[in-house]
N, C-alpha and C positions, 0 to 999 in steps of 0.2 A: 504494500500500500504506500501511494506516495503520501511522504511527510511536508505537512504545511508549513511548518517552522525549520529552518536550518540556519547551524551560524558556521561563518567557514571564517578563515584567517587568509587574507588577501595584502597586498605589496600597499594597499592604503589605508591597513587596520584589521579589527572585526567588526564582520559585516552581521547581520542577522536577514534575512531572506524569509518573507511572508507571501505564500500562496494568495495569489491576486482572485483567485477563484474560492477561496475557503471564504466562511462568513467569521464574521470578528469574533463571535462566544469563540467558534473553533481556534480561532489564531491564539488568541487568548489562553486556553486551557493549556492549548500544545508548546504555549512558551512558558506558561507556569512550569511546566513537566521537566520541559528542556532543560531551563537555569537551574531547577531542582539538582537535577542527576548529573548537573557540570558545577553546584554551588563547589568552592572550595573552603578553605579555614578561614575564620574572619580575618579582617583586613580593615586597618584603621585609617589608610593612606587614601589620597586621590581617586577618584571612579574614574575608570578607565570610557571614555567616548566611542558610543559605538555607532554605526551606520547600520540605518534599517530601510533596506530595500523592498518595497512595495509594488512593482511590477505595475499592471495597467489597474491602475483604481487611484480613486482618493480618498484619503480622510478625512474625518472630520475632526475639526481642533479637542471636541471632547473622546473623541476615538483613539485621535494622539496621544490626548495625555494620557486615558488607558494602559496604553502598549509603555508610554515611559515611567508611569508608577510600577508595573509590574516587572520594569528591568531594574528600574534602582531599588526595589524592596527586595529584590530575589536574585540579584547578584552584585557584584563589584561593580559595575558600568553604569553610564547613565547614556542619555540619548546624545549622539551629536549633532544629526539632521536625519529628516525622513525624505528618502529619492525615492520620486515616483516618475513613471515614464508618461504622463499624461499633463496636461495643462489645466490651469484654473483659465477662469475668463479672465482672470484679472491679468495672469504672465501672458494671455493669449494679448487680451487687448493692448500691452504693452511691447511684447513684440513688434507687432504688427505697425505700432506705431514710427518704434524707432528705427521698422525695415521698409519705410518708405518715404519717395517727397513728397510732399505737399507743392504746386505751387500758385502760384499768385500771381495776375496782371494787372496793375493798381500801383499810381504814388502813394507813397504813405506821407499823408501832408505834419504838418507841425502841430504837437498835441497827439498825434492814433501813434497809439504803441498795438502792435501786432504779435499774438504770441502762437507760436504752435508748437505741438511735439515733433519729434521726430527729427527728418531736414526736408529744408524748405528752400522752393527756387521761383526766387521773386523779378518778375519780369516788368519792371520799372524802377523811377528813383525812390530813395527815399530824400524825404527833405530837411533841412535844417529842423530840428526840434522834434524830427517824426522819429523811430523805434520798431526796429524788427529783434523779436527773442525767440529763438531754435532752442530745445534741447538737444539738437544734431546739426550739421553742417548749414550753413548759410551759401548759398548761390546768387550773385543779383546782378544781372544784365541791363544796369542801369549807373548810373551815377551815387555813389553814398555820400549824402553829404550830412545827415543825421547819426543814429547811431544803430550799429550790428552789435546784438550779442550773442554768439552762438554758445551752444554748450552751458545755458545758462542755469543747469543743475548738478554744475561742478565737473561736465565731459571736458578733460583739457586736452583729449583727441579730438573733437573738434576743429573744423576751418572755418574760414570766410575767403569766400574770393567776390572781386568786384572791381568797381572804377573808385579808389577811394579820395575822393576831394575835401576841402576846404568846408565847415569846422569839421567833421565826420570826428566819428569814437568806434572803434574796433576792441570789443572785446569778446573776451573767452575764455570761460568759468570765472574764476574770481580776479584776472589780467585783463588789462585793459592797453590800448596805443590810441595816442589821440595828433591829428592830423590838423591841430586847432592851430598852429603857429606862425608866426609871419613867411616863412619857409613856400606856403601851401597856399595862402590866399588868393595869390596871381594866377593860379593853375586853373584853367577853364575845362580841360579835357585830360586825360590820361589812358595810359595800357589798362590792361587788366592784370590787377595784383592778387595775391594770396596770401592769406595771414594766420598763422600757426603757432601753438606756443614748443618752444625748443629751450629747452635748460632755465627752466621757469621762467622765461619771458617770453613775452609775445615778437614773432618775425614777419618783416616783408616782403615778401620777395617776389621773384616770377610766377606767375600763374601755374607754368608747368613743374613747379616743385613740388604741386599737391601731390601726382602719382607716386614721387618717390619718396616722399615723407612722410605718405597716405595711403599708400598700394590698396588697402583693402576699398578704398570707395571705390575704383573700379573697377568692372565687373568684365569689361570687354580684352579680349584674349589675344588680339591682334597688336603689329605696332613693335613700338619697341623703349 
């Protein structure tokens, strides 16, 4: 008969493995059993962290604590995380966000701060006093002359590329570069720049320095 509970020793600990097909009274009895007949001599030191692999299902937060009262009452170990091969809506809708663009045709005038998740490819300017904020990459085929914050929930992977003008603010996670200075004013037009943080500061540089100090944004196999 196959056994619903197994704890094996693996190169990243001990694991415990619960039949994704058993119901929880069953998982339950069968890991009381388990820890029984592996309990050893008491031990006053540290619980040992264990991983409990849960196959295709999920628990519930009262189901979890279940399964981690009955390891740390009934042996040395206590929980370290529970891996499931399935997703909540919540890691779903989260994904999903940050594996996509967004984008946008639209100034963003002075006053509309714009937020999205994810990255986002804004196909106008933005204007003095206006505000674009990405949790992922910024894109903008327009003139910046407000402010980019990409990465603005601490990603200091994260880009910005764009035309960056006179006052503009370029930031990303908690760095910032600002293009406010008399250096920048006279500039009407410019290339397309890219902006990255490199040895905790924010860099300017060629646009084509994204692929090699970004490789994973893209996706295309061609090239060189």
């Amino acid at each position: 008969m196959k056994k619903n509970v197994q704890m094996k020793g693996t190169k990243d600990g001990i694991q415990i493995f619960l039949n994704d097909t058993a119901s929880i009274q069953e998982l339950k009895a069968e890991l009381i059993s388990l820890l029984e007949e592996q309990k050893p001599a008491p031990y006053s030191g540290e619980k040992l962290a264990v991983q409990v692999q849960i196959g295709n299902r999920l628990f519930s937060e009262e189901e979890e604590a279940e399964i981690a009262n009955i390891i740390i009452q009934n042996s040395q170990m206590k929980i370290g995380a529970f891996y499931s091969n399935v997703m909540t809506k919540a890691d779903a809708k989260k994904w999903k966000e940050s594996d996509q663009i967004y984008s946008l045709a639209t100034i963003i005038r002075s006053g509309q701060i714009v937020q999205v998740k994810g990255d986002v490819l804004l196909i106008g300017d933005i204007n003095p006093g206006g505000q674009i904020r990405s949790s992922g990459n910024i894109f903008v085929l327009g003139h910046i002359k407000g402010i980019v914050h990409a990465g603005f929930e601490g990603n200091k992977d994260a880009v910005v590329a764009g035309k960056f003008l006179y006052p503009s603010q370029v930031r990303i996670a908690d760095k910032f570069f600002g293009f406010d200075s008399e250096d920048y004013k006279e500039v009407a037009d410019t290339e397309l720049f890219s902006a990255f943080i490199n040895k905790d500061e924010i860099v300017i540089d060629d646009v084509h320095k994204i692929r090699k100090i970004r490789p994973e944004i893209s996706n295309y196999e061609g090239g060189r």
